[in-house]
Structures are given as structure tokens and as C-alpha cells.
N, C-alpha and C positions, 0 to 999 in steps of 0.2 A: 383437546383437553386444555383449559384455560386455569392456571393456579393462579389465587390471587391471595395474597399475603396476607387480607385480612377484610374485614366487611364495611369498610369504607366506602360510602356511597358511590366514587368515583370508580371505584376496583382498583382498589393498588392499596399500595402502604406508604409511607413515608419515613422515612429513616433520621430525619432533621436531627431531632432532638432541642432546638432550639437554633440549630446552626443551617445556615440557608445549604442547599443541597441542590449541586448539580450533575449532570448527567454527560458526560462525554462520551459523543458514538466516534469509536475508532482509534487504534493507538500505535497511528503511521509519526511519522513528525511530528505532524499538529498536537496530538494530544502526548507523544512523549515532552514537549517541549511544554506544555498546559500545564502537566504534572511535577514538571523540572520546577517551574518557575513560582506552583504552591509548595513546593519541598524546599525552596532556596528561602520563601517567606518564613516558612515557617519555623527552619533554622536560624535564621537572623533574633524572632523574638523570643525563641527558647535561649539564645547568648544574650539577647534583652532583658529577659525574665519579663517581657510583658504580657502577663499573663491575661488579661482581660483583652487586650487584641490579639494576644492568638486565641481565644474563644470566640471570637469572630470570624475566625477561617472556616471556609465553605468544606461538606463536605463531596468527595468527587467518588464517580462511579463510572468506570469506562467499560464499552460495551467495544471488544475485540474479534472479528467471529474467525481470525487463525489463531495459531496456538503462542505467536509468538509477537513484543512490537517491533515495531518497523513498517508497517504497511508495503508500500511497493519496493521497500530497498530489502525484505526480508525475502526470506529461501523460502519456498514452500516446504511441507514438510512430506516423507513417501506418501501417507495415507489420503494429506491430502494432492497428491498429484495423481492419485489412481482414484479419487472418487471424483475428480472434475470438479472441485468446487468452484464455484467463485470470488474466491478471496482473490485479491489485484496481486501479483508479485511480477517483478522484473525477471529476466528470463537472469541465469546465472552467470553468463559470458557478458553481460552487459560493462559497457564501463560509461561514465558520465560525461556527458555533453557540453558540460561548463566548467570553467576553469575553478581546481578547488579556493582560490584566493577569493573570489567573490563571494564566496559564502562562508569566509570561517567566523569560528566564533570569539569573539575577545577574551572570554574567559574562558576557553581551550583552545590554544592552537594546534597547529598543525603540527609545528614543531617542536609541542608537546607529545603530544598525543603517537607521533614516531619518533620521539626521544633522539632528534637531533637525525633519524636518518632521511637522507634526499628521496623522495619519491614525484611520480611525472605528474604533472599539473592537472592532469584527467585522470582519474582515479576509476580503480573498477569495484562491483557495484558493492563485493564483499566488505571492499575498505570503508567505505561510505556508511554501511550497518555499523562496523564496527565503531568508526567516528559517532555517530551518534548515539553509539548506546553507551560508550564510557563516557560522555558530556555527559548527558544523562545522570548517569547513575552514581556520580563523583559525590551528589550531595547525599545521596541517602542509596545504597546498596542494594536493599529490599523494595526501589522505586518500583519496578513490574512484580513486587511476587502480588500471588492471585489471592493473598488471605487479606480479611479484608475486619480479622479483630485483633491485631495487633497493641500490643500498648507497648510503650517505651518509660522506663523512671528516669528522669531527670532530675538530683536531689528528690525532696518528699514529692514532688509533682508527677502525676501519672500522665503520660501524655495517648489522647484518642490517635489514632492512625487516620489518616485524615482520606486517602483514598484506599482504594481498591480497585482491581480490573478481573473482570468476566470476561476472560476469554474463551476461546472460539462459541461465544454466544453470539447471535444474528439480531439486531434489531428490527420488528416486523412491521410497527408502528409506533407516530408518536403524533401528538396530539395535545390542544393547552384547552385546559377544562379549569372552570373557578380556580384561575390565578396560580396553575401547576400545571405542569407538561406531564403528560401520561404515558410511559416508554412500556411497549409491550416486545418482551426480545423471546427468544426461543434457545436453546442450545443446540448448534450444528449437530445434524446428525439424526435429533429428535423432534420433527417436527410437528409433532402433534402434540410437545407438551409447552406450554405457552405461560410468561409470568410477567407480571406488570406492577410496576411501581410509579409511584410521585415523585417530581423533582420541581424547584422553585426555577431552577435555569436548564437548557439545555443548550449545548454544542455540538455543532457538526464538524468534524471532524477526519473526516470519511476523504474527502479530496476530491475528484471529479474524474477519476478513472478508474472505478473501483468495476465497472463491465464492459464487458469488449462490447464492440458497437461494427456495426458495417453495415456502411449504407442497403437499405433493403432494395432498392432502382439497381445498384451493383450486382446484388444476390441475384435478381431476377433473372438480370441478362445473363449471368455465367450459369445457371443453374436451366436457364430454357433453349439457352446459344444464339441465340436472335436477337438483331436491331429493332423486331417490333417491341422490341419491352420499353423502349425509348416512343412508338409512332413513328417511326421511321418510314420510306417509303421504298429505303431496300429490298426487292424482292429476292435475292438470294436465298438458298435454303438455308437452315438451321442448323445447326449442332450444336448440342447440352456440351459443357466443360466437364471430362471426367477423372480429370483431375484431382489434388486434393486442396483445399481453399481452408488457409488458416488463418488467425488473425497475431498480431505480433505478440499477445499474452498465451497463447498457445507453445510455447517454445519444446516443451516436455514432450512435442511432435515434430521440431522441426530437422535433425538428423534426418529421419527415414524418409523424412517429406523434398529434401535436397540433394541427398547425395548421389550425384550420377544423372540430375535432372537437368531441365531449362524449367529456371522458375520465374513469374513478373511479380516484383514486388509496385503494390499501388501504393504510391505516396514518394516526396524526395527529401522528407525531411532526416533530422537525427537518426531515428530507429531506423529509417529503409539505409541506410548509410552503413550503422552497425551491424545489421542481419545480412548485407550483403557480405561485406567485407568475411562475417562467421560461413555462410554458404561457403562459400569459396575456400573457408580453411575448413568444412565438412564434405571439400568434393565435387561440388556445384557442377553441373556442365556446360549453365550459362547462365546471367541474369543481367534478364531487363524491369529497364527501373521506370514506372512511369510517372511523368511529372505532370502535373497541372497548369501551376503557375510557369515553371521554367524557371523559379529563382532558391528554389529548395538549397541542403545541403550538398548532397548528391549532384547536381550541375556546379558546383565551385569545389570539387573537392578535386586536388588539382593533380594526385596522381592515383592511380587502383593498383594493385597487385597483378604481376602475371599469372600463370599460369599454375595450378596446383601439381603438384603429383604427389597422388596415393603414396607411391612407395618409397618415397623419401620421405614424405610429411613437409615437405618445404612449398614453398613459392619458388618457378625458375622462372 
């Protein structure tokens, strides 16, 4: 089922009005900070009163397909942890890889933002959502609500709401037809009802880990247990891995999948570094880390923890 907003040769609508209109897919960072920086504009020329350049502000339409922004620094929410979707989120134990000093912002620090209290220079992953979403939200309150006909008075001036965000909507296609991108998105959940609209610009937004990935030459060999999935000239026999094989956005498995095991985690960067370290506080009975290069995280990390025990909950 394909709804189209109206009979416009191209299938879609256009919502302009006069004001160029674009289309932001996704409202991880990239397009919380998009929407920051037309909300900080567009407060500067309402304290300007210049009103004929804010009539030139773009209007913005973000297509979200979780319920919430933040993209990968965001929590999944139950419903979607039990439907398996593919929205990107970091697993909840995660903490950050890079010193928060590298990235803060001039117009909120750190030591604002924790009102003067000391915290460690790698932040876990909760703080970091929350970091961004009061930067965020400092200039206009209502920056993520999902309505998207708001007005505001300012003295006699009626002010247009200049964005909106449709969240957990999926973007299915986009396309640039006579001088307008064509965005045909769905609502998660209902995939067979489909709506499309015009925009003069569009933005990705999305980031470049938004689905797990693993190698398929990897899959083959764990999944058939044999060197010939490579040509090999090993004539050993086989054996399938009957294991369980998850990818590092799987986390909402990985408890049941570690505790009491020997697990190999592939890869020695950051994440096989932090999943390791979590097995081991979830029980682990061993883990090997395998590296490629031999210069990953994971080979310079210069001490590991001993030994778990259950029944203390400690490291001895």
C-alpha cells in the first residue's frame, strides 16, 4: 500500500511553502546537531527581529526509525529488543573509547554539564546520551518533540516550527526526480503502508553502522567447519561450529551466550577489548581474542583482570 499525499506528477507532496525543504534521514548525532544548529539560527534572528531572513530558514523533516535521538549512543527500547529490529544502539555496559576532552563542546562543557563534579575521562555510554541531549536541547526544549505544527508568538509575530521528526519511521527509498529528492519512508512495524514526499535537499544522516555486518567467507567456514570454504588443501574432516555466533550489536544475547563459556571474540580493536573485559565480569570461562594485524587494542592493553568468582562478584 503506497499513500501519496497528493497527485503530483512525481507521487509525493511538498510541504515548502515557499521555504526550500529538507529531509534529514536519521537523528543519531549528526542530525541532533543539524537541528541544534537551525534552532540556534533561528533564535539569534527572532532576538534580531530579522524577519525576512528568518523566512528564509529551510524547512527540516527527520526520518527516525527508533522511538528515540541518539542513534547508537541511545538504549533500545523492550519492544524493540524483542522484535529484533535493526535500529543501531550500543550495547548498555559500553563506555567510550576516546578521551571526553577531545570532543567537548565550547558552548557546553563538561564542567557544566556535571555542574562542577569530577568524573573519568572515558565516560560510559549513558553519560554521553545524556551529554548530548542537554547540548542539544538548551536552545529550544521541544527540539525532538514529534509534532510537527507548532507555532510560537513572539510579540505580534507568529513563528512556523521549522522542523519536525517522524520517528520510528524507516526510510525505504530516496531518489532525485525534476530538481527534488523523492523520500518514500514506511512506519516500523507496518510495512506495507508506504508514504512519500518532496524535498529540495536531502541528508544522510544515518552513520555507517547502522547493520551488523560479518564477513560471509567467516559465516561459511563456522557454519560448514571446514578449511575448504577458503580452497584449502587440508584434508581433515569437518565439523559445523555449534555454537552460538553473535555480532557485537547483539548484546541483548550476550549474558546467556558467556556465562560459564570459552568464547573467541574476532577482532582486537576497542569493542573486543570492552566485551571482553564484560564476559569476564558476566562469568566467562575463557576468552580468546583473535587478532589480525597483531597491533589492535587488545595486544597493548597492558593489564586484564584475574580471575572472576561468581560468589563474591569480584575479580581475585
Amino acid at each position: 500500500q503506497i499513500i501519496m499525499t497528493n497527485n503530483d506528477a512525481n507521487g509525493g507532496e511538498h510541504h515548502g511553502g515557499g521555504r526550500p525543504t529538507v529531509a534529514v534521514i536519521g537523528c543519531g548525532p549528526s542530525g541532533m546537531f543539524f537541528l541544534h544548529a537551525l534552532a540556534t539560527q533561528r533564535q539569534s534572528l527572532v532576538q534580531q527581529k530579522a524577519w525576512d531572513k528568518l523566512a528564509k530558514l529551510p524547512l527540516v523533516t527527520v526520518y527516525e526509525r527508533s522511538s528515540t535521538p541518539g542513534g547508537l549512543w541511545s538504549s533500545p527500547s523492550p519492544n524493540e529488543m524483542r522484535e529484533e529490529t535493526h535500529a543501531p544502539h550500543m550495547y548498555p555496559e559500553l563506555w567510550s573509547n576516546g578521551p571526553k576532552e577531545a570532543v567537548e563542546f565550547s558552548d557546553y562543557t563538561f564542567l557544566e554539564h556535571f555542574q562542577g563534579r569530577e568524573v573519568p575521562t572515558y565516560l560510559p555510554r549513558s553519560d554521553w546520551l545524556d551529554y548530548l541531549l542537554k547540548r542539544t536541547t538548551r536552545v529550544d526544549p521541544l527540539l525532538f518533540s514529534s509534532c510537527d505544527d507548532v507555532e510560537e508568538k513572539k510579540g505580534n509575530e507568529s513563528l512556523e516550527k521549522l522542523y519536525s521528526i517522524r520517528f520510528q519511521t524507516a526510510v525505504r527509498h530516496v531518489s532525485y526526480q525534476d530538481s527534488h529528492f523523492r523520500v518514500e519512508s514506511m512506519p516500523t512495524g507496518e510495512p506495507t503502508a508506504s508514504s512519500v514526499d518532496l524535498y529540495d535537499y536531502c541528508i544522510w544522516a544515518g552513520g555507517q553502522n547502522g547493520n551488523p555486518r560479518i564477513p560471509r567467507g567467516l559465516l561459511n567456514l563456522l557454519k560448514t567447519g571446514g578449511s575448504h570454504a577458503y580452497d584449502s588443501d587440508d584434508d581433515n574432516p569437518s565439523s559445523p561450529f555449534k555454537g552460538t555466533i553473535l555480532h557485537s550489536s547483539h548484546m541483548q544475547h550476550f549474558e546467556p551466550a558467556v556465562a560459564g563459556k570459552r568464547i573467541v571474540l574476532i577482532g582486537d580493536s576497542s569493542s573486543a577489548e570492552d566485551l571482553a573485559l564484560n564476559a569476564v565480569r558476566l562469568g566467562v570461562s575463557k576468552v580468546y581474542i583473535l587478532s589480525r594485524s597483531g597491533f589492535g587494542d587488545c595486544v597493548y592493553t597492558g593489564s586484564w583482570p584475574g580471575t572472576y568468582n561468581p560468589k563474591t562478584k569480584k575479580l581475585e
